[in-house]
N, C-alpha and C positions, 0 to 999 in steps of 0.2 A: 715757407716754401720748401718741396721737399727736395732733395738734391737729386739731381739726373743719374740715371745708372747709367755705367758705362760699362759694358764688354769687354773687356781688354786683352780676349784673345784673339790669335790670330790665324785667319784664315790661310792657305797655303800661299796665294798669289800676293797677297798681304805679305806677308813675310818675304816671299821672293823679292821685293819692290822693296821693303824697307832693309834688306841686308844693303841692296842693291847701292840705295841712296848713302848708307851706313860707310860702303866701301866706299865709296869717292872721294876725292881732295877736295870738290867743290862742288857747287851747285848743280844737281842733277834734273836735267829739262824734265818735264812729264808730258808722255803722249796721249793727244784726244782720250786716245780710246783707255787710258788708265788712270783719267780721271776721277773715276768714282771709287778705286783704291786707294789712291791718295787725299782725298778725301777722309776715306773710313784712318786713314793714316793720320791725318791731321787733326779729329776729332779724338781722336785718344791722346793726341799732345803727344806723340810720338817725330813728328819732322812739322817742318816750318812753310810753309808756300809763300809763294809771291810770285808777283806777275815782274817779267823781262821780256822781252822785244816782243815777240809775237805769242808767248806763250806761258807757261805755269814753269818756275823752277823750285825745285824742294832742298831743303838740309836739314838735318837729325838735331833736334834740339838735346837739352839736357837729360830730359828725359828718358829719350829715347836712346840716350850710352847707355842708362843705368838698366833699362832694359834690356839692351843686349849686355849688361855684365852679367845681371842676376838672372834673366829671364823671367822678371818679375818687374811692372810698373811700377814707382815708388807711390804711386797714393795705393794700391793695391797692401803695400806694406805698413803705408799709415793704417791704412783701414784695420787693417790687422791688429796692429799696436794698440790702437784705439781700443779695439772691442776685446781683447785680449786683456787690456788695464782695468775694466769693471768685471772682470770678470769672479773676481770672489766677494765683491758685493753684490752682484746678479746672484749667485750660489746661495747666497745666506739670504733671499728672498725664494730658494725652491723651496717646493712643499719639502716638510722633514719625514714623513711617510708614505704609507698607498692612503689610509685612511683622509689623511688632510687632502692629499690628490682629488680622490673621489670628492670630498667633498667640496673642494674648489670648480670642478665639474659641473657640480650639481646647482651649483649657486649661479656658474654663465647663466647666460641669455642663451644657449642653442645647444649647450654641453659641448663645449669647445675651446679652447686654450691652445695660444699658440706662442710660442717663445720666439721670437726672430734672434734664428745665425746666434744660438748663444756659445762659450768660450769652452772648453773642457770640463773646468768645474761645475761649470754650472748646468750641463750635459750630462754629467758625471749623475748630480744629485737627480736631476728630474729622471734618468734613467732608473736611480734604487729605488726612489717611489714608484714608479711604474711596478717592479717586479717586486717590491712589499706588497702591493696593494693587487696581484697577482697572484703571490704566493698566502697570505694570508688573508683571504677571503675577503677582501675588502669592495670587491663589486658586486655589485646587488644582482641574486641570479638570472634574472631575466635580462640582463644587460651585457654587452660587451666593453671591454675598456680596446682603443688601438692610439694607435703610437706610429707615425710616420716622421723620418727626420732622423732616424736614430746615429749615423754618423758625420750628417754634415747638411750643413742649409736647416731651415728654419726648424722646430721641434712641436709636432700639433698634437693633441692628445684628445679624444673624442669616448664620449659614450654613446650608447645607440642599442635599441631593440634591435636584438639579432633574428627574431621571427617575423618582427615587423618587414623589417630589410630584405627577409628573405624573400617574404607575401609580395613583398613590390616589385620583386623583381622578374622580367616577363622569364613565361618559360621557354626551358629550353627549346631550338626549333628542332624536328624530328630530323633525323636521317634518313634516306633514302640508298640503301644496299642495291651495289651493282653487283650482279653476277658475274661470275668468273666465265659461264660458257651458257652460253642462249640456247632452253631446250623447246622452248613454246615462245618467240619472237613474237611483237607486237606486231601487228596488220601490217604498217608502215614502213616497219624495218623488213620486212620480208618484202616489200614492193623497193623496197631500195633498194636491198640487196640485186635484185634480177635486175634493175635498171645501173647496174654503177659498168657495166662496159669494160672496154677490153685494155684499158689504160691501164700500165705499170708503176705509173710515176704519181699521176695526179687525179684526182676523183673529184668532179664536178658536178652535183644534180639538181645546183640553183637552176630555178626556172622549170624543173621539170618537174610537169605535175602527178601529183599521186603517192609524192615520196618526199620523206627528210631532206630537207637544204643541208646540203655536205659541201665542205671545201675544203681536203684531206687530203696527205700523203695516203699512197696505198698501204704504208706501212700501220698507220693509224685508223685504219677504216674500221676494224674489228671493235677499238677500242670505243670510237664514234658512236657506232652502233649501240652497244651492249652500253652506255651511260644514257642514251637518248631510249631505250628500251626502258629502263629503269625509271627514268623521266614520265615518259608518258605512260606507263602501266601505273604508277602512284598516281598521277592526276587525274585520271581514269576512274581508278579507288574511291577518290574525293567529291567523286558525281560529277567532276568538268569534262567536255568535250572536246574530242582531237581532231584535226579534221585540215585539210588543205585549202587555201582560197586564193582567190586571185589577190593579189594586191591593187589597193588604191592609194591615188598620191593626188590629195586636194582634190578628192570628191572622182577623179576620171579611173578607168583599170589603164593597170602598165602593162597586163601581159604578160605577169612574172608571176608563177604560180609560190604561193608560201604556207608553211605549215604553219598551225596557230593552234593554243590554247585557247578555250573558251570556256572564259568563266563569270558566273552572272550574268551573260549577254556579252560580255565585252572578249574580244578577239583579242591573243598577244603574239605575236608572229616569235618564232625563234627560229634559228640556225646555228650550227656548229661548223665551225672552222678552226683550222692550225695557222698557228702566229710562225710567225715569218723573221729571218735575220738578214741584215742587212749584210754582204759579203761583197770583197772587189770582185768585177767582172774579169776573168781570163778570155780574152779574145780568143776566136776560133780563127782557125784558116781562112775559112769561108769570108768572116767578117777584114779579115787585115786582106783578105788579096779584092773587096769591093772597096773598103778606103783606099788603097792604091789607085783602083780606075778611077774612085770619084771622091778628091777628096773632101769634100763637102759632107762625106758623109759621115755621122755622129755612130762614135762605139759607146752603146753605156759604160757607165763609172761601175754601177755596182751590179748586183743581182739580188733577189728577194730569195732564199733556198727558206724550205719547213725546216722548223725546229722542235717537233715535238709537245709542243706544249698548245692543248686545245682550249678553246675558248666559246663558249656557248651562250648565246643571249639574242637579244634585238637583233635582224640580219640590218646590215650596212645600206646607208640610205633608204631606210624607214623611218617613220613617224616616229619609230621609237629608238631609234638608235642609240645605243651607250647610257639608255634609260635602265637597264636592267641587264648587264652581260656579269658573267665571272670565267674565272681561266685558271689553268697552273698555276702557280707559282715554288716560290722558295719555302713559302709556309706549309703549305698545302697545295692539295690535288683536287682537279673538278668532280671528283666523283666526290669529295667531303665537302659539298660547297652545294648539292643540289637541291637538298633540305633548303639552305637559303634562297637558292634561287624561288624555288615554288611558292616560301612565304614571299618574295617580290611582287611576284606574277599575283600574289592573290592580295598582297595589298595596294598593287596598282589597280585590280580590277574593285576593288572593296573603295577606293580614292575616285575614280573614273564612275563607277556607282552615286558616289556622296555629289560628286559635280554635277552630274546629268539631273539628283532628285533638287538641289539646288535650282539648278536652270530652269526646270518646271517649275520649281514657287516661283521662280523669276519671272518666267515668261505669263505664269496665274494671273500674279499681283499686276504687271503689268497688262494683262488683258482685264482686267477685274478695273483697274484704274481707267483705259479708255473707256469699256464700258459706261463707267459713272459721269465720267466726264459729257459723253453722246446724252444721259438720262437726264445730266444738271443741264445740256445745251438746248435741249427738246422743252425744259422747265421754261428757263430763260425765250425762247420763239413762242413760246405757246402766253406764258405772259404780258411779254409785249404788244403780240396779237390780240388779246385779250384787252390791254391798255387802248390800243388804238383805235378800238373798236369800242368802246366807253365814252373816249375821248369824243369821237363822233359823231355819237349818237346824242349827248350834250351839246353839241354844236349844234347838231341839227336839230334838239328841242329849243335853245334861243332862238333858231333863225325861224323856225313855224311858229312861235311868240311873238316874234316882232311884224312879221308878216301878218299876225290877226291883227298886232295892233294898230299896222299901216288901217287895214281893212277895216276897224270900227270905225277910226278916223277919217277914213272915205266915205263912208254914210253917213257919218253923222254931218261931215260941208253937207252932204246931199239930202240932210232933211228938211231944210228950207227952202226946196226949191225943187225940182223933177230931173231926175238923175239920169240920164242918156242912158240907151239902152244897151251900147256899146259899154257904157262904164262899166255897170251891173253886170253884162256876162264878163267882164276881168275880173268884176272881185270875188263873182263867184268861184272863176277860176283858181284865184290863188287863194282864197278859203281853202278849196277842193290840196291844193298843194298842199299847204300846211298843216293837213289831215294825213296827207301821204309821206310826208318826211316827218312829222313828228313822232320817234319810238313810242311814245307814249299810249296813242291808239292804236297799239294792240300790245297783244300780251309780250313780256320779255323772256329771253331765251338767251343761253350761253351761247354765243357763238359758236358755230363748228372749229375745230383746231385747223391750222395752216398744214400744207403737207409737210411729209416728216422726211423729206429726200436729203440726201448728201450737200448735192448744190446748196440745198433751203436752207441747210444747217450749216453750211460752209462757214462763215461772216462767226459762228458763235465758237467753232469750233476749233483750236489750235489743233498741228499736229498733221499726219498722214488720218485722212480719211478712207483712208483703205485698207489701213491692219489690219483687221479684224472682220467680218461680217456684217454688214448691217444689220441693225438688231430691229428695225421698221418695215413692215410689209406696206405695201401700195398702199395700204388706206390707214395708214402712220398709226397700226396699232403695235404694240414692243412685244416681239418675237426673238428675242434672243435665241442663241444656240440652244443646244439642250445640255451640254456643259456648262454654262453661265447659268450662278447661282444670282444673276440682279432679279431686283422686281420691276416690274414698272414703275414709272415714275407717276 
C-alpha cells in the first residue's frame, strides 16, 4: 500500500490556531466554527484533540514543538534523510552520457522517463547527460529531447516529434484590431450613439431597440463603442449577421430588445457592460434626517461605484448567461480577448448546429420507428382478420355437411313409407341452406382487409397514436407523408 501524502504546510489561519494552541499552558477549547482547522491540525500530527464537557479541546503533541523549533515536520526530515541516503546509489544507476540517455528513451514504452524527487547527485548526473546528449548531437534530428524537474520534484525526460507537435497544435486564434478613433462607425454604433441621452454619469440602452445593449460609465462609452465596432465589423467580414431582436425566455417575448450575432441560423445575444465595486455607503443628509423621522427605515451598507474594467458577452438573465463573457483583467485587456470571444460565439453556433442535425436523426428514427411499428400493426389486423375469416368459413363447411347428412338421413327413414309434405318442403329448405352457407359453392376470394383507423388499430398498437400522421386514408390504403421513406406493408 502506498503511503498517504501529506502536506505539511501551512495555511495562514492554520498556523494562527496552532501558535495559538502552542502558547497555552493547557488545553485549548476549539470553536464550532474552527473545526475543520483543527482538523487539517490534527492530521499532520501537529496537536492532539479530544472531547471534554461539551466540546473539542486540543494540545501540541511532540511533534508539533519540533515544528515550531525547526519550522520543519520531523517525518518531513525523515523523508529527507531517507532519500538523501541512496542517493549516490541512485547516481551510479544514471545514464553516464547523452548517448545512453537517448537511448534509454528510445527503448520506453512512450519515450519517457521519470526519476521521482531524486537527491543532488543523482540530479547532478541525469542533468550532464541531458546536456551531452545536447551538445553532442546525440538526438536524432527530427526529434526534440525536454527535461522538466530540473531543480526540484520529480526529473521527466521526454522525446517527441517537434513538427508533429507542432501540426497538432490548433492554431492560433486571429486578432481583431480596435481602432484608436472611429472614421466609418458601424450602423449600430451610430444608432447608439444618437440614442445614449443626456446622462453624465451612467449610459443605459438595455431594452432599447435599434442599438448595442450598453451599461457604462459615460467615461467609458467611447471605449464600449469603438471594441463593439471592431466586434461587429469582423463578424460581418465572416458572412454572419448583425441584427437586433426581441428577446425570448421559454418560448414567450419579454420586450427587451437585444442585439445578436447570427451565425449559421443560430442567434447569440451580447452586451457590454462595466464591473462594478463594492464600496461603503456614506449616507447623505437626505437619507440620516428620513431615519430620524422613521426609524425603520434601512440606510444601505454599501454602494456598487464602475470601476473601469468592461465586460462583454451573454447579457444577464439570458439563455445564455456566463456561457460565453470575457472582461479586463490583470492579464489582459477585452480588446485582446475578442479574437476569442468570436471563436466562442462560432463554436457555440458550430455546437448548437451539431444538436439541432442530431435532434433530426432523433426525431427521423423516431418517426421512421412509429411508422413501422403502424405497418407491422396494420400486418398483424389484417392477418387475424384473415384468420377469423378462414376459421369461419371451415365451420360453416362442417356445418352445411352435417346438415346434408341430417338430410340424406331424413329420406332415406322416408323411403319406406310416404313422407309428409311438410317434411319434404323442410328438407328442401335446409338442402337450400347448406348450399348458402357452405364457402365452398362458390368461388373463393381474399377477404376484403378491416378498416385501417386509429380506433381499429388501437388494441395492436402501443404508444400515442397521434405522433405523427396517419399514414391510412379512408379506404386503409398506406399514404404516408411525402417525407416518409416506408413502403407499404
Amino acid at each position: 500500500m502506498e503511503p498517504k501524502l501529506v502536506k505539511y504546510t501551512l495555511t495562514e489561519q492554520q498556523a494562527a490556531m496552532f501558535r495559538q494552541i502552542a502558547a497555552a499552558s493547557s488545553a485549548v477549547p476549539i470553536a464550532p466554527k474552527s473545526s475543520n482547522t483543527a482538523w487539517a491540525l490534527e492530521q499532520r500530527g501537529l496537536i492532539k484533540r479530544s472531547w471534554r464537557g461539551s466540546g473539542h479541546v486540543a494540545v501540541v503533541t511532540s511533534d508539533g514543538r519540533y515544528f515550531l523549533k525547526h519550522g520543519k515536520h520531523p517525518k518531513e526530515v525523515q523523508a529527507e534523510k531517507e532519500r538523501l541516503a541512496g542517493d549516490a546509489e541512485q547516481a551510479e544507476r544514471a545514464p553516464a552520457d547523452g548517448a545512453e540517455l537517448i537511448a534509454r528513451l528510445q527503448s520506453a514504452t512512450i519515450w519517457k522517463l521519470t526519476v521521482p524527487d531524486p537527491g543532488p547527485q543523482t540530479r547532478g548526473r541525469w542533468r550532464a547527460a541531458f546536456y551531452d546528449a545536447l551538445h553532442h548531437d546525440h538526438v536524432p534530428g527530427e526529434l526534440k529531447l525536454r527535461w522538466t524537474g530540473r531543480q526540484r520534484g520529480d526529473c521527466v525526460f521526454t522525446l517527441v516529434y517537434e513538427e508533429a507537435e507542432k501540426a497538432a497544435q490548433p492554431p492560433p486564434v486571429p486578432t481583431i484590431d480596435v481602432p484608436d478613433v472611429l472614421g466609418r462607425p458601424h450602423q449600430l454604433v451610430r444608432a447608439t450613439r444618437k440614442a445614449l441621452g443626456r446622462s453624465k454619469t451612467v449610459v443605459d440602452t438595455r431594452g432599447t431597440p435599434e442599438v448595442i445593449s450598453l451599461h457604462v460609465s459615460r467615461e467609458q462609452v467611447d471605449r464600449a463603442l469603438r471594441i463593439m465596432h471592431a466586434l461587429l465589423t469582423e463578424a460581418e467580414s465572416r458572412g454572419y449577421q448583425v441584427e437586433t431582436r426581441t428577446e425570448h425566455h421559454r418560448g414567450q417575448a419579454v420586450h427587451q430588445m437585444v442585439m445578436v450575432i447570427v451565425i449559421r441560423g443560430h442567434a447569440l445575444p451580447l452586451a457590454i457592460t462595466e464591473q462594478t465595486t463594492k464600496v461603503p455607503h456614506e449616507p447623505s443628509t437626505q437619507e440620516i434626517r428620513q431615519q430620524q423621522r422613521n426609524p425603520w427605515t434601512r440606510i444601505p451598507k454599501y454602494d456598487h461605484e464602475f470601476n473601469g474594467r468592461l465586460e462583454l458577452g451573454a447579457p444577464a438573465r439570458s439563455w445564455y448567461q456566463n456561457s460565453y463573457t470575457y472582461r479586463d483583467s490583470a492579464r489582459w485587456t477585452l480588446e485582446s480577448r475578442l479574437g476569442h470571444l468570436l471563436q466562442d460565439l462560432e463554436q457555440r453556433a458550430a455546437a448548437a448546429e451539431r444538436r439541432q442535425r442530431e435532434e433530426e436523426l432523433r426525431k427521423a428514427e423516431q418517426r421512421r420507428r412509429w411508422y413501422a411499428a403502424v405497418a407491422q400493426a396494420r400486418e398483424r389486423q389484417v392477418e387475424r382478420h384473415r384468420e377469423k375469416v378462414l376459421v369461419e368459413q371451415v365451420e360453416a363447411r362442417h356445418r352445411a355437411a352435417e346438415i346434408r347428412a341430417f338430410c340424406r338421413a331424413a329420406r332415406t327413414r322416408a323411403d319406406g313409407a310416404s313422407a309428409a309434405a311438410e317434411e319434404l318442403e323442410w328438407l328442401q329448405w335446409a338442402e337450400a341452406y347448406a348450399d348458402r352457407i357452405d364457402p365452398l359453392c362458390a368461388q373463393l376470394v381474399t377477404p376484403p382487409d378491416p378498416p385501417a383507423s386509429r380506433e381499429a388499430l388501437r388494441a395492436l398498437l402501443q404508444g400515442d397514436l397521434y405522433a405523427h400522421p396517419w399514414p391510412f386514408d379512408s379506404k386503409g390504403r398506406w399514404t404516408p407523408p411525402e417525407e416518409e421513406v416506408a413502403q407499404r406493408p
